[in-house]
N, C-alpha and C positions, 0 to 999 in steps of 0.2 A: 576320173582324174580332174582332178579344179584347175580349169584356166588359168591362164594369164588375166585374162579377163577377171572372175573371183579374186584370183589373189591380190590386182593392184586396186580394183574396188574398198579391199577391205583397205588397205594402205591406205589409197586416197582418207577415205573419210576418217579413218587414225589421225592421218597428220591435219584433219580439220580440226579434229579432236582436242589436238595439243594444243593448236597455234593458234585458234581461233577467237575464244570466247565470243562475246559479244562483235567483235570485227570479221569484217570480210575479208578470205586470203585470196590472193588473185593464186594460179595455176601455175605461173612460171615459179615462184617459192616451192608450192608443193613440189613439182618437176625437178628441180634442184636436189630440194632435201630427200625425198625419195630416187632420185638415180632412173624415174621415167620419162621419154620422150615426153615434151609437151602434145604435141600432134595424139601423141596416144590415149591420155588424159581425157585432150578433148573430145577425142572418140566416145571417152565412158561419160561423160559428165551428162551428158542429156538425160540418156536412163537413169542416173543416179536421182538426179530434180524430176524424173515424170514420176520415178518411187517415191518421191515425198522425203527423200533422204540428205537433199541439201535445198539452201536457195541461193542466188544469184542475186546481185545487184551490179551493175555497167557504171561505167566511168571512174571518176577518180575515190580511191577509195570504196574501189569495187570488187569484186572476187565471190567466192562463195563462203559458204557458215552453213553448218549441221542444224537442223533444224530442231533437233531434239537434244537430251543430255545423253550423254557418253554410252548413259546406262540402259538405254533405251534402244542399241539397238545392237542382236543378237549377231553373230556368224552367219548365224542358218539364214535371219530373211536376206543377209548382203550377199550369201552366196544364191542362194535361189533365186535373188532381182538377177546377178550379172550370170547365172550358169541356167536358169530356167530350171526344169524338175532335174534331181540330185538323184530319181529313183536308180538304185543298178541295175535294175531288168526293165523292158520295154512294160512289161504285164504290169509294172506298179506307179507308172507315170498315171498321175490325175486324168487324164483323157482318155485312158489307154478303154478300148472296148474290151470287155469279160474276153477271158482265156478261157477257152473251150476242155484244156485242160489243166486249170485250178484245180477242180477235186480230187484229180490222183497224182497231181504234181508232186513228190516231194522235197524237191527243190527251193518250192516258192514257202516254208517258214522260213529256212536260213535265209534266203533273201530280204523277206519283209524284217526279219529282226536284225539283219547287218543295214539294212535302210533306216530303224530306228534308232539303233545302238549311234548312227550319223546323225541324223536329226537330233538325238537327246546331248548329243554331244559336242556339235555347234549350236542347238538355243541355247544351252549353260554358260558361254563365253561371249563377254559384252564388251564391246571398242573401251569400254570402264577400266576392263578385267584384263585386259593389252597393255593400257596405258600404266597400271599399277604394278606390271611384271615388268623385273627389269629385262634391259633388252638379252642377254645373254641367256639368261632364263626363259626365255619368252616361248609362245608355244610357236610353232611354226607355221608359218603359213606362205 
């Protein structure tokens, strides 16, 4: 299941998305127009700037800005920064040590392919690909 955490991730840097261009948004706007706590915001925004995913400037006419275009950044990596590995079985997380029974599992194809069928299915959709569906259509998240 995708956090709260994932899902207002993606949110936030949407409404950078919109709002942003070349200016910096300060948090309380986003906080506003998204219907999140500021407090909670501030919680995420650290990780979002150590991922390389926004930057910051202080004082007046200060706030953050995406650092890249719209198109540039996927579901999968926003949900991976703010959810860490997405695997559904412990055996398929990046660190996980070999499962002694991998070889006669047959559990572990439907797992690795409901883990891909995920991963192919958030890289495909880009904060772009949001911003160009209308909201009523939009996919959900």
């Amino acid at each position: 299941m995708i956090s709260t955490k994932g899902r207002y991730s993606i949110r936030i840097l949407l409404d950078l998305a919109e709002h942003s261009g070349s200016d910096y948004v300060p948090m309380r706007e986003v906080a506003d127009r998204q219907g999140i706590s500021l407090k909670y915001i501030e919680r995420l925004m650290p990780a979002l700037k150590a991922a390389g995913f926004i930057d910051s400037a202080h004082g007046i006419g200060g706030g953050y800005r995406l650092t890249r275009e719209p198109d540039q950044y996927t579901l999968w990596e926003i949900l991976r920064m703010a959810e860490g590995s997405l695997a559904p079985v412990a055996c398929l997380q990046e660190s996980a040590a070999p499962c002694s029974r991998a070889p006669e599992c047959r559990t572990l194809p439907v797992w690795k392919n409901y883990y891909e069928l995920t991963k192919n299915y958030f890289s495909g959709i880009t904060l772009a690909d949001l911003m160009d569906t209308p909201a009523a259509d939009n996919y959900v998240i």
